[in-house]
C-alpha positions as CSV (number, residue, x, y, z in Angstrom):
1,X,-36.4,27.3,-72.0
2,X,-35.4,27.9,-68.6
3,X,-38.1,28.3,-65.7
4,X,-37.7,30.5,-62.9
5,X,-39.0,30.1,-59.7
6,X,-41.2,33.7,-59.2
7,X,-41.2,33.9,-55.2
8,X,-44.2,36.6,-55.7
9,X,-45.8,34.9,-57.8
10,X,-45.6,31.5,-55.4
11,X,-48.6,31.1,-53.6
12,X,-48.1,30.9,-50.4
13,X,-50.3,28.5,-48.1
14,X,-51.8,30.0,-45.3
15,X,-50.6,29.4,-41.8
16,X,-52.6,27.7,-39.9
17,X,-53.7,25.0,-42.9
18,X,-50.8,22.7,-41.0
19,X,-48.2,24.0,-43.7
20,X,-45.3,25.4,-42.4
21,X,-43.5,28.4,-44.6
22,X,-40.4,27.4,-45.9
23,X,-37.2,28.2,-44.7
24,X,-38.7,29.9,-41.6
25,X,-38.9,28.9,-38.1
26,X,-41.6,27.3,-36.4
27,X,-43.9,30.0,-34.3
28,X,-45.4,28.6,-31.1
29,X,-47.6,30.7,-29.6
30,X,-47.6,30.1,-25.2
31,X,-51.0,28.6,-24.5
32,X,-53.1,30.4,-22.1
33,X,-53.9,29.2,-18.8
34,X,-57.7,31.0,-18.8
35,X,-58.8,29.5,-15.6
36,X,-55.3,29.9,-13.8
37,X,-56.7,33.4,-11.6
38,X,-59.8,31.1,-10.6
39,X,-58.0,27.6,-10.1
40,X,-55.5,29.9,-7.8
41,X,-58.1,31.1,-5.9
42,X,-59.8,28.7,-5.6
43,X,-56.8,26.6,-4.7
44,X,-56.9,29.4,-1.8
45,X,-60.3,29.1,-1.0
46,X,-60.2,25.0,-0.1
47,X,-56.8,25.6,1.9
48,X,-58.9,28.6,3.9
49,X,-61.2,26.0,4.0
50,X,-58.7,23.3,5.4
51,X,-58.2,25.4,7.7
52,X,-61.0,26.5,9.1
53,X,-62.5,22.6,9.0
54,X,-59.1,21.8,10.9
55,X,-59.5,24.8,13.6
56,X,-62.1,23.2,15.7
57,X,-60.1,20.2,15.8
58,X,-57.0,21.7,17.2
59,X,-59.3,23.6,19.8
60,X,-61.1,20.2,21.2
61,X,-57.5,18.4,20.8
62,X,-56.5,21.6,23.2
63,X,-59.3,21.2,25.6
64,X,-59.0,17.7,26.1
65,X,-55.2,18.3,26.8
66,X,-55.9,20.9,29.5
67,X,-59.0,18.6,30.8
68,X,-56.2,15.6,31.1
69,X,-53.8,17.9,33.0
70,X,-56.1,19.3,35.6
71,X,-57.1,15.3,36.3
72,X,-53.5,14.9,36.8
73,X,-52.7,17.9,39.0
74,X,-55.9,17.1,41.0
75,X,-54.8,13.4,41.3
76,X,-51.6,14.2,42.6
77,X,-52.7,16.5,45.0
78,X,-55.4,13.4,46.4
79,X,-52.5,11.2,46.3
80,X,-50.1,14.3,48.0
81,X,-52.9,15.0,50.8
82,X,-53.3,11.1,51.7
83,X,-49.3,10.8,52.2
84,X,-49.5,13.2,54.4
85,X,-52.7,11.5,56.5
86,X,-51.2,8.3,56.7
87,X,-48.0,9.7,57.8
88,X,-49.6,11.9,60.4
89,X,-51.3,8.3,61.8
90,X,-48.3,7.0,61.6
91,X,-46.3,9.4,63.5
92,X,-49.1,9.9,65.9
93,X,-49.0,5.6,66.7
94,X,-45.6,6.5,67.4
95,X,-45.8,9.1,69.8
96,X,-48.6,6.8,71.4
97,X,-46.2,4.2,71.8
98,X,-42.9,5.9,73.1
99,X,-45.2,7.9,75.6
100,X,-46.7,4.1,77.1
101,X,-42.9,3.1,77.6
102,X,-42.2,6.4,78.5
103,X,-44.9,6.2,81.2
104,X,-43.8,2.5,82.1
105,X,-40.6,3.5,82.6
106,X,-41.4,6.6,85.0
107,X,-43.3,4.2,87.2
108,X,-40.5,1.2,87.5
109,X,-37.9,3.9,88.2
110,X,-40.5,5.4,90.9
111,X,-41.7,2.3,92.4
112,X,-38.6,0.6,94.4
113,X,-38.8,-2.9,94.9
114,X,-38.0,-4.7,98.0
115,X,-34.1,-5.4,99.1
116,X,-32.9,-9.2,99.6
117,X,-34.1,-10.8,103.0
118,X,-31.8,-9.1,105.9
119,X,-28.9,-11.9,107.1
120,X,-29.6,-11.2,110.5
121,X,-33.6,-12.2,110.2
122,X,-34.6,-15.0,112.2
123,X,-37.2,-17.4,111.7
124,X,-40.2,-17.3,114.9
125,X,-42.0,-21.0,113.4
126,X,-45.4,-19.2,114.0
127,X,-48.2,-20.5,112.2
128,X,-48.8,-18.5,109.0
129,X,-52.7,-17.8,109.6
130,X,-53.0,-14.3,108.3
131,X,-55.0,-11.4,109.2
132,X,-58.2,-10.6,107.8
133,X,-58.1,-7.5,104.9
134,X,-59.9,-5.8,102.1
135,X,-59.7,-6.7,98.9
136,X,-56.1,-4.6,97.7
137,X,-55.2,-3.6,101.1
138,X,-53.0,-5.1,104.3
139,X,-52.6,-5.3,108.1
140,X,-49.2,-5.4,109.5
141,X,-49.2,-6.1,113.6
142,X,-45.8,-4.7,114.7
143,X,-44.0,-5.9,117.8
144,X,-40.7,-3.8,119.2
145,X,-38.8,-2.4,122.1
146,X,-38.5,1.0,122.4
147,X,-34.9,1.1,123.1
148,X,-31.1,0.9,121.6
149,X,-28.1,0.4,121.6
150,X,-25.5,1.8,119.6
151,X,-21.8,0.4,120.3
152,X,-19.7,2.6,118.5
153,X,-16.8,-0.6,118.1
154,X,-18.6,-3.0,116.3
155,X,-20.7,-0.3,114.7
156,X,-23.9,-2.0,115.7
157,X,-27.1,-1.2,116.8
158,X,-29.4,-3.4,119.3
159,X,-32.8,-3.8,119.0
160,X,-35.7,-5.6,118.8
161,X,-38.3,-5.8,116.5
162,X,-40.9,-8.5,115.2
163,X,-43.1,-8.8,112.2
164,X,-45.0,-11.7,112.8
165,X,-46.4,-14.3,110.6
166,X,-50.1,-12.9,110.9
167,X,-48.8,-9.8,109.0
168,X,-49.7,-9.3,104.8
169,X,-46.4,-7.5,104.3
170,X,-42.8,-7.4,104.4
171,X,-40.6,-4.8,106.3
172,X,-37.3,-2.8,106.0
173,X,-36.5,-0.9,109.6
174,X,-34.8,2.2,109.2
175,X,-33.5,3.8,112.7
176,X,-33.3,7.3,112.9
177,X,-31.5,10.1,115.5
178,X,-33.0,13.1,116.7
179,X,-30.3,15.5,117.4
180,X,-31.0,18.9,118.2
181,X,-33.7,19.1,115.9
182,X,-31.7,17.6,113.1
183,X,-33.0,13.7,111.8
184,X,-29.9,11.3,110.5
185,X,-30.7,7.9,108.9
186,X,-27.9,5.8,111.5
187,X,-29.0,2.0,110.2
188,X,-30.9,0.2,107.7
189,X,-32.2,-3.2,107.6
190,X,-32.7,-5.5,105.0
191,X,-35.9,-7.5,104.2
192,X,-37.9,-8.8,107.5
193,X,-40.3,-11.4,106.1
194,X,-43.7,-11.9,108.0
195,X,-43.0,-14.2,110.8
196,X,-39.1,-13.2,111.3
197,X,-37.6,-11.2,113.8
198,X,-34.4,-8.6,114.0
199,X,-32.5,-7.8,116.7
200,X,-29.3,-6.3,115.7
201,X,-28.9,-3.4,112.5
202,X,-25.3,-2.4,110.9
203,X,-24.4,1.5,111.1
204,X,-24.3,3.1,107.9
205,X,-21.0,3.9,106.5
206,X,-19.6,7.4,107.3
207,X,-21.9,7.7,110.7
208,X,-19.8,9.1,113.4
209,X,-21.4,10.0,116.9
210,X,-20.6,11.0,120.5
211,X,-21.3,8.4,123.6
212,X,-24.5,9.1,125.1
213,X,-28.8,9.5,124.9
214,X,-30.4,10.6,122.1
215,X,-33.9,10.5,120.7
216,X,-35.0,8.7,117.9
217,X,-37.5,6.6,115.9
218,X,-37.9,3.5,113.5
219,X,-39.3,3.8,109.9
220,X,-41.0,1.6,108.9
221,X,-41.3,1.0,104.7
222,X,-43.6,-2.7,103.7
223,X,-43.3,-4.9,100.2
224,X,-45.8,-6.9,99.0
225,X,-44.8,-10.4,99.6
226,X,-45.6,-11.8,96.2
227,X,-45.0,-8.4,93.6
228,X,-42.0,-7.1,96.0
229,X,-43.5,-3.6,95.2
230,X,-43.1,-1.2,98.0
231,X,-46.7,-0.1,99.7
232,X,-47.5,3.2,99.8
233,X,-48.0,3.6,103.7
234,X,-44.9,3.9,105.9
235,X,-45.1,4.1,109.8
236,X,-43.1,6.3,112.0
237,X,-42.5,4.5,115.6
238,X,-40.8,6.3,118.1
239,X,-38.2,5.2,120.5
240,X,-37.9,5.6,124.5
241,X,-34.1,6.0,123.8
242,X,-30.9,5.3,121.9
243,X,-28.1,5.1,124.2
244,X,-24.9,5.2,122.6
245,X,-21.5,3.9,123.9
């Protein structure tokens, strides 16, 4: 007796009972994600959230950026403004300084010292008892003739004068020619040390003159003896006459 298999009449196990049906294929159903909408926005609520807790930070970090760079610009404009001071002191200092040599040099190239002692000087031997002065000041007792002579050949003139020892100062004798209202510088002396006398000056180079009388004067310049520095005073002394041959 043969049995047949009756597929109808098969029971078939229900699904689900952990029995697969035979000769079919396995059914998997997807499995559903039912808090996936709230986990996602939730997931975009905390990173709101991030940030937002983050903003204030970036906004302080910002602040305390700005706050660092105005320190830095006002820093450097301290720093900018005290350059400038300490060069204006310094520049100022300098322009102190090259106005004192400046002013130094204007008086040595104003102030003329006195010339080498005059070859022709002689020594009188008087005693050297000075004169009585204030403090700063000088007395100068002047002895001369009041005439000369010019000789034209040895290009000399004659004269006399005498600064004697009693005198504070030096001398230099300048002789002078009145000629029709005209003054010419004819001879200079060199130094005449207190308690020397001169009695012959050499013609200047380039002085040319006729033979006969003219007017005239000496001028008179003094040095202090021990600075050299020329006195401020000079005296005008005139002349009888200046005879010229």
């Amino acid at each position: 007796m043969t049995e047949q298999n009756d597929p109808i009449n098969r029971p078939t196990p229900a699904v689900g009972a952990g029995e697969i049906p035979e000769n079919d294929e396995p059914t998997f159903r997807p499995l559903r994600m039912v808090n996936e909408g709230k986990l996602g926005k939730a997931a975009e609520a905390d990173a709101g959230a991030s940030v937002s807790a983050n903003e204030p930070t970036a906004t302080g970090s910002s602040s305390h950026r700005a706050a660092a760079s105005s320190g830095s610009a006002l820093n450097s404009k301290k720093s900018k403004t005290r350059r400038r001071v300490i060069i204006a002191i310094i520049i100022a200092i300098i322009l102190i300084i090259l106005l004192l040599l400046l002013s130094q040099c204007g008086r040595c190239s104003t102030t003329s010292l006195a010339p080498s002692q005059d070859v022709a000087a002689q020594d009188m031997e008087q005693p050297e008892e000075k004169m009585e002065t204030d403090e700063g000041g000088g007395a100068v007792n002047i002895t001369y003739s009041g005439a000369a002579q010019i000789d034209l050949v040895s290009r000399t003139a004659g004269i006399h004068v005498e600064n004697p020892a009693r005198s504070t100062h030096d001398m230099v004798i300048e002789l002078v020619v009145v000629n029709g209202g005209q003054e010419t510088p004819i001879a200079k002396s060199g130094l005449l040390p207190a308690g020397y006398q001169l009695s012959t000056l050499d013609l200047n180079d380039n002085i040319e003159m006729e033979s006969g009388s003219y007017q005239g004067y000496f001028l008179i310049s003094f040095y202090d003896p021990e600075s050299k520095e020329q006195a401020y005073a000079n005296t005008k002394m005139n002349l009888d006459s200046i005879t010229v041959s």
